[in-house]
C-alpha positions as CSV (number, residue, x, y, z in Angstrom):
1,X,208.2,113.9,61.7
2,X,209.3,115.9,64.5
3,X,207.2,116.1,67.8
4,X,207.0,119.9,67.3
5,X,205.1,119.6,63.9
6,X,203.3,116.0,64.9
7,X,199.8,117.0,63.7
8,X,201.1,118.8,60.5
9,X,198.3,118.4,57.4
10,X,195.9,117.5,60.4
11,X,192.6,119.3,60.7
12,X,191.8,120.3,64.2
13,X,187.9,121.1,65.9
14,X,187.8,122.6,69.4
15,X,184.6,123.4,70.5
16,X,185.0,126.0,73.6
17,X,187.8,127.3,71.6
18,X,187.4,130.7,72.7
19,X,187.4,130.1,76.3
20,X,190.7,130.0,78.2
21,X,191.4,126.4,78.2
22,X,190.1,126.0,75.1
23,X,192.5,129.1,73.5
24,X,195.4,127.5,74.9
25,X,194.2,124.1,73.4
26,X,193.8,125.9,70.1
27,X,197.2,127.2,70.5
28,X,198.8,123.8,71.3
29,X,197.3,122.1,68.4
30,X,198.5,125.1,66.0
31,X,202.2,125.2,66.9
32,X,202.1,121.5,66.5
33,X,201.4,121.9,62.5
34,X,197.6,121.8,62.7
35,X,194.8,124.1,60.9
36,X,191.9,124.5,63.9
37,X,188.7,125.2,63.8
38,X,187.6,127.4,66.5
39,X,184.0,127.0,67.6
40,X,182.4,128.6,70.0
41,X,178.7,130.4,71.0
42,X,177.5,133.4,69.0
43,X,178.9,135.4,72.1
44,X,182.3,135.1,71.8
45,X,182.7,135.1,68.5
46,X,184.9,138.7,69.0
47,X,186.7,136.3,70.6
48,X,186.9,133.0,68.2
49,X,187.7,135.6,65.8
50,X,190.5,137.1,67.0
51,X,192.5,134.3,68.1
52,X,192.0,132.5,64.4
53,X,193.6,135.8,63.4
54,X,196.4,135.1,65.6
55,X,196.7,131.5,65.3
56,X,197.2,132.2,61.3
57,X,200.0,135.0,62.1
58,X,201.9,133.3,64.7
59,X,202.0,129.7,63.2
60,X,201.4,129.9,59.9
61,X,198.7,127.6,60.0
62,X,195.0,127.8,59.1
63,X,192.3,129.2,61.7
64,X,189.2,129.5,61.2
65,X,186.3,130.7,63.8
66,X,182.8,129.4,63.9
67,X,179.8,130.1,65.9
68,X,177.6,127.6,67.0
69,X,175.5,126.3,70.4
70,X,176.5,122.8,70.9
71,X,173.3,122.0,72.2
72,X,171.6,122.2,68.8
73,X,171.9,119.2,66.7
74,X,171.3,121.1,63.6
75,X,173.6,123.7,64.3
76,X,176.4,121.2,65.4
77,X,175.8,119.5,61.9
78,X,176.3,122.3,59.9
79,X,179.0,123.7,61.5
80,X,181.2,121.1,61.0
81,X,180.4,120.6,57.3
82,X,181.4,124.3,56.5
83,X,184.5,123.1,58.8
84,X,185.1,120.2,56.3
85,X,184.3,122.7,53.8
86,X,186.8,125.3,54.3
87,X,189.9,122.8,56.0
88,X,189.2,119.8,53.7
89,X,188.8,117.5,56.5
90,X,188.2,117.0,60.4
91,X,190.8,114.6,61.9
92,X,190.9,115.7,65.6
93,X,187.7,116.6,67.9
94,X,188.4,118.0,71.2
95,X,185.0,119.0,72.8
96,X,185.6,121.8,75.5
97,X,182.0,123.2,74.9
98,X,180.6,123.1,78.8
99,X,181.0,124.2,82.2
100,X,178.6,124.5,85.1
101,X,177.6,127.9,82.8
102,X,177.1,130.3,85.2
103,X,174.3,127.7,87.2
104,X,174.0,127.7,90.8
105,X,175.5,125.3,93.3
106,X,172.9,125.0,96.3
107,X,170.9,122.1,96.1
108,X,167.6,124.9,96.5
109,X,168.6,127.1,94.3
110,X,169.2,124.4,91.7
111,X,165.8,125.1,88.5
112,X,165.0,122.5,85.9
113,X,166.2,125.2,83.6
114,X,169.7,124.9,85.1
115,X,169.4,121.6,85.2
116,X,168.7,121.6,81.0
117,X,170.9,123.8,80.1
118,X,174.3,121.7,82.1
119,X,173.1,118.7,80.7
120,X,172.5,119.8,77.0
121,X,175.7,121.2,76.7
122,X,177.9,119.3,78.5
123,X,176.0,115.6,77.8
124,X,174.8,116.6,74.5
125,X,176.7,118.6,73.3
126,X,179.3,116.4,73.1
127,X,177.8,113.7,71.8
128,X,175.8,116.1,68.8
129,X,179.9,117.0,68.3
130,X,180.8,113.3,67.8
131,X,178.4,112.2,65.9
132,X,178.7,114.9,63.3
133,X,182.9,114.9,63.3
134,X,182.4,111.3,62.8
135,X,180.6,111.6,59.2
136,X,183.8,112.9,58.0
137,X,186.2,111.1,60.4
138,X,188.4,108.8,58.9
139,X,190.8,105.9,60.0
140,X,193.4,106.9,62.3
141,X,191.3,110.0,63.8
142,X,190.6,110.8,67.5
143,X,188.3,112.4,69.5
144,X,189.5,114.3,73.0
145,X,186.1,114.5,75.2
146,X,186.3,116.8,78.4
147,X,184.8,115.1,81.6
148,X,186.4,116.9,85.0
149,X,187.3,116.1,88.5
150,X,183.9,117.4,89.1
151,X,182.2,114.3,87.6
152,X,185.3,111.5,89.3
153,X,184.5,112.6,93.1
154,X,182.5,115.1,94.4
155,X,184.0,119.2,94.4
156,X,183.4,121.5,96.7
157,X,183.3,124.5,93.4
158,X,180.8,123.1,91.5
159,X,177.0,121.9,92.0
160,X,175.0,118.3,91.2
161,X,174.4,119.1,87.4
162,X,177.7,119.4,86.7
163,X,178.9,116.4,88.4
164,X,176.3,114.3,87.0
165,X,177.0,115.6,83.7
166,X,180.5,115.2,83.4
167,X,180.1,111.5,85.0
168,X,178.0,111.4,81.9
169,X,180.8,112.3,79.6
170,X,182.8,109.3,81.3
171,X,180.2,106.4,79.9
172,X,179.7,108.2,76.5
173,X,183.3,108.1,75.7
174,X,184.0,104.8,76.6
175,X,181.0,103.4,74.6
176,X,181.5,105.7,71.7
177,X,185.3,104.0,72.0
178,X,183.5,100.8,71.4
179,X,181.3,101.7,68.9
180,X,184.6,103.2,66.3
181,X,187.3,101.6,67.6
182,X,186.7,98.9,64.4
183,X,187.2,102.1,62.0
184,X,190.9,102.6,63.8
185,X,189.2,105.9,65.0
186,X,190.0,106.9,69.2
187,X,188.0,107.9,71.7
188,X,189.3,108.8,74.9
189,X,188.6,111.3,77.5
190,X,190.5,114.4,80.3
191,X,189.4,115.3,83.4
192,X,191.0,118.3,84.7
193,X,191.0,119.1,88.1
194,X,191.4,122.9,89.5
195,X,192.5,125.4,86.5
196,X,191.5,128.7,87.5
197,X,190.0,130.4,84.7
198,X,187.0,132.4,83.8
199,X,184.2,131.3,85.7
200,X,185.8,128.4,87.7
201,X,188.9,131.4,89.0
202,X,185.8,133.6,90.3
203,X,184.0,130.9,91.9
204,X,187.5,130.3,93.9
205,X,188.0,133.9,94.6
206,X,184.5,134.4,96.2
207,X,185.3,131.3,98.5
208,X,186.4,132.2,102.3
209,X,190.2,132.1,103.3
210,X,189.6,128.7,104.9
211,X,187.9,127.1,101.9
212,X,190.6,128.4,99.6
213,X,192.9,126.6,102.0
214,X,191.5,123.4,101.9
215,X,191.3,123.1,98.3
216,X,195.0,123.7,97.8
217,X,196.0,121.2,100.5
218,X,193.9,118.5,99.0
219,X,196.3,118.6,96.3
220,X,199.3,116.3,96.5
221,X,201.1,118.7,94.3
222,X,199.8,121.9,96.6
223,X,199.6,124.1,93.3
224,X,197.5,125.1,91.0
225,X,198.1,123.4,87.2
226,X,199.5,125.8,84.6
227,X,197.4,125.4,81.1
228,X,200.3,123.8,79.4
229,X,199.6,121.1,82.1
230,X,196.2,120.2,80.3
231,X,197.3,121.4,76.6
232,X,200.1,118.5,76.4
233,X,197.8,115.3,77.7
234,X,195.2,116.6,75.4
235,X,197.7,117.0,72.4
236,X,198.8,113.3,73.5
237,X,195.4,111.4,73.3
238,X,194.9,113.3,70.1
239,X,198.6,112.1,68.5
240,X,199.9,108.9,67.7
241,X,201.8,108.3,70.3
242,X,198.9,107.0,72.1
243,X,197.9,105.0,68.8
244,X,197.1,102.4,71.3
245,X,194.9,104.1,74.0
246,X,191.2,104.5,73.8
247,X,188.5,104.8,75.9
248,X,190.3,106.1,78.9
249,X,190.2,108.8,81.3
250,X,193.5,110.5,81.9
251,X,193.1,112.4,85.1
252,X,194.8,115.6,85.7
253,X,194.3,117.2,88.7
254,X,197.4,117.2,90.7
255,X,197.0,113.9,92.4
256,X,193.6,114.7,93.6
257,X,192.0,112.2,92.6
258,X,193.9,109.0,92.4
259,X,191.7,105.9,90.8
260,X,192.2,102.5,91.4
């Protein structure tokens, strides 16, 4: 089978679908052969909506948008069994659902509300996402978790929930990638560095001249990624041609961030 059309009779879930990572993401998977799933909050789903609708036009492909808060167990659960309903199967999980969501940075400012709302989404959420993709996961499947550079060293966009949250992601893939690995099912995780969208492009634009500055030049790169740039690793750890990979972290951020 052709790289192009690698995930062909594949069913694809991206939670954070609508978002702009998460579109592209969608996109990737789609022009790669795949029917996706497009879940995302009640909020967008305008959004969701609309790019199933173009997904199905442009590739030929089932799309399909769903609304759900990651953070509910309940709604997680039976959002993936209408998804195994309507696409006959779930063989990829990529869980984009998260963010710092609009939560302060300063340390002061910081609530416990803020502090429940980062954690329940981006902690889990993602694990509610597993554990329900994994009931109808069979051998051979893979699940993409999101972690960030965020929660590898500390960022000067984003505030102590976040980090500690996506730190958090790190630990629950790797032991989830224990806990399936017998059932030839992956686990592994990205962690993206700077991609300017939606919230994460305003944060950056509100930031003085010399902040903006120092950000760029702490990449070894000295650019911003493109979205193809996180589309492709994630379409890797999802294929088979990292059949022998799991419970990593790829790191994508430009060379920021360069683990031992």
């Amino acid at each position: 089978m052709s790289r192009e059309r690698r995930f062909a009779s594949s069913a694809v879930v991206v939670t954070g679908g609508a978002g702009g990572i998460g579109r592209a993401v969608c996109e990737g998977f789609a022009a790669a052969g795949a029917d996706v799933a497009v879940i995302d909050v009640p909020a967008l789903q305008e959004a969701a909506a609309g790019l199933a609708s173009e997904i199905s036009a442009v590739s030929g492909t089932r799309a399909m948008a769903y609304a759900a808060d990651v953070a509910s167990r309940a709604e997680v659960a039976e959002v993936m069994s209408r998804v195994v309903s309507d696409l006959g199967r779930v063989d990829v999980l990529v869980t984009l659902a998260g963010g710092s969501l609009g939560t302060p940075k300063g340390l002061d400012e910081i609530t416990e509300e803020h502090v429940d709302l980062v954690v329940d989404v981006n902690v889990k959420g993602t694990f509610y996402c597993a554990q329900a993709a994994l009931e109808h996961m069979e051998r051979g499947g893979a699940i993409v978790t999101v972690s960030s550079i965020g929660g590898r060293q500390p960022s000067p966009v984003t505030g102590v929930p976040y980090a500690a949250s996506k730190a958090a992601v790190v630990g629950l893939t790797r032991r989830l990638a224990r806990e399936v690995g017998p059932r030839g099912i992956r686990v592994n995780a990205v962690a993206p560095g700077l991609f300017l969208t939606g919230r994460l492009q305003q944060m950056y634009d509100e930031m003085p001249e010399a902040g903006r500055r120092e950000v760029l030049d702490a990449i070894p790169l000295d650019r911003f990624p493109e979205l193809r740039e996180i589309v492709d690793p994630v379409l890797f750890l999802a294929s088979a041609e990292s059949s022998y990979i799991t419970g990593v972290v790829l790191d994508v951020n430009g060379g920021r961030f360069m683990p031992l």
